[in-house]
N, C-alpha and C positions, 0 to 999 in steps of 0.2 A: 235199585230198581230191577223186577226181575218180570220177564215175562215166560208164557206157557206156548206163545205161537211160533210157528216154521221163523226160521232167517226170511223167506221169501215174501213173510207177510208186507204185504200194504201198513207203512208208519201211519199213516194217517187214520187209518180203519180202529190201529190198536192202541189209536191215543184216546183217551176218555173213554174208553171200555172197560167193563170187571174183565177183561182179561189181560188190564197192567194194573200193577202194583208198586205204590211209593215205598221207598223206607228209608229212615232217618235215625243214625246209634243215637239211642241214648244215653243223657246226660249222664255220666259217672259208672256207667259200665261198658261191657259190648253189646248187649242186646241191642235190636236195631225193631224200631215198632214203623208200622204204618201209619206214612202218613197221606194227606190231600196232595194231589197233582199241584194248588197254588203253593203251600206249604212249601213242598218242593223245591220247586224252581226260585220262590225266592229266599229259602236257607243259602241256594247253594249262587245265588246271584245269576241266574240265567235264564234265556229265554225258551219257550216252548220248540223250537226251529235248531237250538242245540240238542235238545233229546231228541226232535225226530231223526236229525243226522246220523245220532250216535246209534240209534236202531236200523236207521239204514243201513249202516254200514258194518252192523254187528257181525261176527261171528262167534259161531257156539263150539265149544271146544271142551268136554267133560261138564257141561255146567256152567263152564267161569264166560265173558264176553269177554273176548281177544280184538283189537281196533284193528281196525283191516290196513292192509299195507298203503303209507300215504302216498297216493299217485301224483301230488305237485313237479313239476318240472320235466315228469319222465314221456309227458306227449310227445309226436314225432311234427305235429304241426305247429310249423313256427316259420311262419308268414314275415316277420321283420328280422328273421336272422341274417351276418351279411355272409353272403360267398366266401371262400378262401383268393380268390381275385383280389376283392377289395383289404382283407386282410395284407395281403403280398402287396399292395398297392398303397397301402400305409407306410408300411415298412421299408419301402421302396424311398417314401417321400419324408420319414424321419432320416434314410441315411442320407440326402442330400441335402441338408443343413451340416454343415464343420461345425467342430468342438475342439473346444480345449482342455488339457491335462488340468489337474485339481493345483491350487496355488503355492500346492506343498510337494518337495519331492520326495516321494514315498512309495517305498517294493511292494508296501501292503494293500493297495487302492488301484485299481482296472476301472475305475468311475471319469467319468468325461464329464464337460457341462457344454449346455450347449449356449449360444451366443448371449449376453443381456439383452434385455427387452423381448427374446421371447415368452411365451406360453402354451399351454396346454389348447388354452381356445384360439390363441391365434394361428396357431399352428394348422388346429383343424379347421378354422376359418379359410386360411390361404387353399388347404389343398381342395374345400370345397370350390371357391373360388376358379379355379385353375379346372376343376372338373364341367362348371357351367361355363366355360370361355372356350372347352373343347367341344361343348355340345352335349354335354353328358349333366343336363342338367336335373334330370329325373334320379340321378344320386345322389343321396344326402347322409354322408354318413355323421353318425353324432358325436357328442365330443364324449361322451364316456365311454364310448367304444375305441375311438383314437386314444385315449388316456389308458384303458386295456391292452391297447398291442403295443405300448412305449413300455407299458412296465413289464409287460409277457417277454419283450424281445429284447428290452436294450439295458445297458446300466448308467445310466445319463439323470443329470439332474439341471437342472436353470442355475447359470453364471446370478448368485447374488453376494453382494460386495460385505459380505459380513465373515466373523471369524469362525472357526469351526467349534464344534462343542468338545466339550475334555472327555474322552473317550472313555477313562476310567469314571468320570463321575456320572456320567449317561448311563454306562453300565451299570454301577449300584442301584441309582433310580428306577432302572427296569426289570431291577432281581426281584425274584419271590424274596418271601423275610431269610426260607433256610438257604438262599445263594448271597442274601446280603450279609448274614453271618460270616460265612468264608470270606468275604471281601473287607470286610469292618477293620481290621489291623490296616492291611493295606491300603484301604481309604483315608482312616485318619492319619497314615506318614504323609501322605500323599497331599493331606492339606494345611499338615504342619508346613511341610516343604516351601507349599506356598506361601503362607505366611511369611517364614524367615527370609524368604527372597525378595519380597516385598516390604519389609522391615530393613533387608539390608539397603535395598535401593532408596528409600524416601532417608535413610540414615545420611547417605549418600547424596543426597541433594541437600541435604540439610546441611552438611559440612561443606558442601561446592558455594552454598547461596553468605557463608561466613568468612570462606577462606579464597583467595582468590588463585591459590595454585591447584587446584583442583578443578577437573571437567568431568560432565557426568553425560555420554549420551547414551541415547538407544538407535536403534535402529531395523527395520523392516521391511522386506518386498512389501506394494501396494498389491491391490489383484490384480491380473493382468487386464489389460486392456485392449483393446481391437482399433483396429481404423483401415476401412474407410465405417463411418458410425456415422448414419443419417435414418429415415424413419422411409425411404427405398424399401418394401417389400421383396423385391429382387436381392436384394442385398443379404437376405437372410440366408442364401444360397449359397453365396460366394465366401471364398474363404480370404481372412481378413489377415490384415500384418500385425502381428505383435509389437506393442510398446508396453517396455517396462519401468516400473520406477522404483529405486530405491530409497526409501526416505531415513532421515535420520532427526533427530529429536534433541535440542539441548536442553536435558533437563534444567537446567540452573537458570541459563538466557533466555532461556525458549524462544530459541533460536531454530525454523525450521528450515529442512533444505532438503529439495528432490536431487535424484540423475536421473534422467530420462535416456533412453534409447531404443534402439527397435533389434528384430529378430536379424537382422543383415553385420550390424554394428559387433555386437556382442551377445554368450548367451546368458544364462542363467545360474553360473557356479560358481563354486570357491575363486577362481580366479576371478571372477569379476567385483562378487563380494570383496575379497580382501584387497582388489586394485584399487576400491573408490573407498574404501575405509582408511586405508591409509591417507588416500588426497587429503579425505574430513580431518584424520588425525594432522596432518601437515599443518590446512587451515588452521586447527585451533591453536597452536604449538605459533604459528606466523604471527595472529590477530591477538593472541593473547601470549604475551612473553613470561608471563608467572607462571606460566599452568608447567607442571612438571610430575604430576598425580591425574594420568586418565582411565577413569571406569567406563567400560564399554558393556552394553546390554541386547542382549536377543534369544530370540528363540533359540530352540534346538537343534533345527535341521541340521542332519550331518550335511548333508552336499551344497549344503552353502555358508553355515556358521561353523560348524562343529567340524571342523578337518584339520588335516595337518599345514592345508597354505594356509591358513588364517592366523593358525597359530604360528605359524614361518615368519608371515608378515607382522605378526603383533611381537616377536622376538627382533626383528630383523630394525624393527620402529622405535623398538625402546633401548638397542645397543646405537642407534645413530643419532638418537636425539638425548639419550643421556637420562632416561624419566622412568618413571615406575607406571607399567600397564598393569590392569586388573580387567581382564574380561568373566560377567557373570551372563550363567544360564537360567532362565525363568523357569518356574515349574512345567512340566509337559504339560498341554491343556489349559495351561491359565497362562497366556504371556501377553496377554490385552496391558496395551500401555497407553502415555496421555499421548505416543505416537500416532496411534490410531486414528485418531480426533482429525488428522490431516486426510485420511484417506478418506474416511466420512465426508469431509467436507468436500475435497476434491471430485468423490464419486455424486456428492450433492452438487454438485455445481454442473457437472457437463451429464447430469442423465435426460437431459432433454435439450442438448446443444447436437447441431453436426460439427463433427471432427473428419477431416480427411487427411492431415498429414500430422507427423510425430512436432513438426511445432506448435501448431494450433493447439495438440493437446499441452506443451509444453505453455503457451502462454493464457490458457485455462487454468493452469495447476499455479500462477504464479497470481490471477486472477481469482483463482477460488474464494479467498477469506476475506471477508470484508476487512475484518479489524488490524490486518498487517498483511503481508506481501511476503508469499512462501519464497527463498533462492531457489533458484531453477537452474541447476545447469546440464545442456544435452550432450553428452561424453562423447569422444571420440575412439575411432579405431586401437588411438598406437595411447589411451588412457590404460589397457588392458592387458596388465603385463603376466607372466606364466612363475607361479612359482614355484614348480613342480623340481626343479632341478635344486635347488636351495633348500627345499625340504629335506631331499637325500642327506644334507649333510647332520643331520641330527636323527638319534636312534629313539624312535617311537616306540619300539617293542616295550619300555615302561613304561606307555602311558596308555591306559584304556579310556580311548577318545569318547567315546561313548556315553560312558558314565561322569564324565568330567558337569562341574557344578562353578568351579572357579579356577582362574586359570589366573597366576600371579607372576610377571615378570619385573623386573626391578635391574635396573642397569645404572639405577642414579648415584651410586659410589663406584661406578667405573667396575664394577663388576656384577655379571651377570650372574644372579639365581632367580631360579625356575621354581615356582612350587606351586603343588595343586588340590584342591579337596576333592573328593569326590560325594561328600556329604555337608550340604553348609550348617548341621549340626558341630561335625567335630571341629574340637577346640585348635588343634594346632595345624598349620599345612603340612603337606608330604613334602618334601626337598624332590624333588624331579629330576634323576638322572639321565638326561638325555643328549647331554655334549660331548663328541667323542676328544681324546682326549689330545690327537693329533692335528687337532686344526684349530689356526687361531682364528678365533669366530670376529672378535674385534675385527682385526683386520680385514678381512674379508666382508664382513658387511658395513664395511665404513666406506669400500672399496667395489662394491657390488653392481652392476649395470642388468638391471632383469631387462630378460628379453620378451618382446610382446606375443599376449598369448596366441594371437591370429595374425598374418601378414597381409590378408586378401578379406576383402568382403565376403561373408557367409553369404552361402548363395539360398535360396528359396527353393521349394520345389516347382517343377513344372504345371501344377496344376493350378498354384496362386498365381505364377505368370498367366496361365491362360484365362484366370477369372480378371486377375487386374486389368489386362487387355479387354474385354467384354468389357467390363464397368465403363472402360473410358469410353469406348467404341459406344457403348450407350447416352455416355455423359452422365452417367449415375455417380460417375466422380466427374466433380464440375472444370474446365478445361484448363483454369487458371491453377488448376494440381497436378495435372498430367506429369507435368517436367520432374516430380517428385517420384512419382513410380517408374517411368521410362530408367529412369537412374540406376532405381530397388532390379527393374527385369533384365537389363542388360546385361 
């Protein structure tokens, strides 16, 4: 389309005038012939109102028509923009909501969540709320604007009771084809791995469900949990106590069974892991007098499965009771087991229950299943012993914790060997030197008194004191619980 008039001409004047001209290339060459203004517009599928635009806004530049610069979004009037106030005033009111650390402990993740049952709309629901209660009810800020200064400002995501994705295989999924190339060798070990970990464990059930001197469990933190947990609007403020739960799985019996405790009792690590893993191992070794072949299964976390107590105490277990331990590690990213299925239910069962004290939640979780009755037991202070000092006695510099895949101890001919794969491809174990050669381990750990990892209740910070106080002083925790926190603040 070519015209002869000024840029300043009137579009309207020089549409349907001899002085515009249509042109359409023809077929099978470049020539371009004239054609009708209808012709035109419906070759190219458009209406009369896009070419007067486009002359409108022409510019002529040697001949050629250059599109004038798009002015969208660069106006200065902007009537619903909000202040930097109400910005600061969000942010203000995201950081007075408590978070929790992610349900894994990990150097690599600065990510929090914030409490369950919140959201994006409630959130900004509340603060509008609390805005019209002040008087300020002529502000309404929207929720996609509140969803912009949470992800502009904070690294926070919503507490949901599900497992994380496998980091490696997310990542292939969201390469270009030439970043999934680099990655393809390393993908598929990665789900050979799985595979064979999962072949060796159902292997392993399958020999526990035939033989009865063998046991097979797993084991794994729940997500963490909060209490006081009621649907209190207030509540979302205050900062809550932590109760954990350990669970464990028999695969063979299917047999399940919690520990429950809170942030005061005990905390989160190896020594805790390995305190209550031993009790499990004790029970089964008690209730069942054949088993003398135990496979243990979990994740990878170094600071809570993969360390030197765990492995102290899985040494420490199999020179005193005489038995061959086998602890395996599930592939990174894929460790979902039929454990799981308890937290599911557990987290199905109290997501629309009030909880206000670590028993309630304790006789919830014991409550959860319809079809059987999980064991529950809530641990005590001195269940929590240290075994930091017992570790020293064995030299770790051969073993790269890290990479460990299976860990094999065997005490059941009255002598103790160590061996360990670091790949559950190869065929044979490594022999593990790590006994030094001057100390007699028998003796010693036949003889062993661990001392407990804490003497005094963990204390809280001052600020949960000061919200637990206010809740009760409210009665947002109801009075017949009071006696439960006065204990926690003391």
């Amino acid at each position: 389309m070519t015209s002869d008039l000024d840029s300043d001409t009137d579009p309207e004047i020089i549409l349907g005038t001899n002085k515009t001209t249509y042109h359409l290339p023809e077929k099978g060459s470049d020539n371009l012939v004239i054609v009708c203004g209808k012709m035109f517009l419906d070759t190219l599928g458009i209406n009369i109102q896009t070419v007067r635009t486009a002359l409108a806004k022409k510019m002529s530049s040697h001949g050629t028509f250059v599109a004038a610069r798009d002015l969208r979004g660069t106006h200065t009037n902007r009537p619903h923009q909000y202040p930097v106030e109400i910005t600061n005033l969000i942010i203000s009111h995201i950081k007075s909501f408590p978070t929790v650390e992610s349900h894994y402990v990990r150097a690599d993740t600065q990510k929090n969540y914030l409490p369950a049952g919140l959201s994006i709309s409630r959130m900004n629901r509340m603060l509008n709320d609390e805005l019209s209660q002040v008087g300020m009810k002529e502000i309404n800020i929207s929720r996609q604007y509140y969803a912009k200064v949470l992800q502009e400002n904070f690294n926070l995501s919503f507490h949901k009771p599900k497992k994380d994705k496998c980091a490696l295989c997310h990542q292939y999924k969201e390469s270009t084809p030439e970043q999934k190339e680099l990655l393809k060798d390393r993908r598929i070990e990665h789900l050979k791995n799985k595979k064979i970990a999962r072949k060796l464990i159902n292997q392993s059930v399958i020999e526990a469900n035939s033989d009865s001197s063998i046991a097979v469990i797993h084991f794994d933190f729940q997500k963490v949990s909060t209490t006081s947990k009621c649907e209190v609007s207030n509540l979302y403020y205050m900062s809550k106590l932590v109760v954990l739960n350990l669970t464990f799985y028999d695969l063979a019996t299917n047999l399940d069974t919690c520990y429950v405790w809170n942030e005061t009792v005990a905390k989160k690590g190896s020594n805790e892991v390995a305190s209550i893993l031993m009790r499990q191992i004790e029970y089964i070794l008690s209730s069942r007098p054949k088993v003398n072949d135990i496979r243990t299964v979990s994740d990878n976390c170094t600071g809570q499965n993969k360390n030197q107590n765990v492995f102290t105490m899985l040494i420490m277990m199999a020179v005193f009771h005489d038995v061959k331990i086998t602890h395996r590690f599930l592939e990174v990213g894929h460790t979902q087991s039929a454990g799981d299925s308890m937290h599911s239910t557990i987290e199905s069962y109290t997501r629309h229950r009030e909880i206000f004290t670590q028993d309630q939640w304790a006789k919830s979780m014991r409550k959860a299943c319809h079809s059987k009755r999980y064991v529950v037991h809530q641990i005590d202070q001195n269940w929590i012993k240290d075994f930091g000092e017992m570790a020293k006695m064995f030299n770790w510099a051969n073993l790269h914790t890290n990479d460990v895949r299976e860990l094999v101890i065997d005490s059941s001919n009255s002598k103790l060997n160590i061996s360990v794969k670091y790949d559950f491809r190869e065929k044979k174990y490594q022999k593990l030197k790590i006994l030094k050669k001057d100390i007699e381990y028998f003796e010693i750990i036949k003889n062993y008194n661990f001392p407990q990892a804490c003497e005094n209740k963990i204390d809280i910070t001052d600020l949960k004191k000061k919200h637990f106080q206010t809740m009760m002083q409210n009665l947002w925790i109801p009075e017949k619980y009071h006696d439960f926190y006065k204990k926690i603040i003391q």
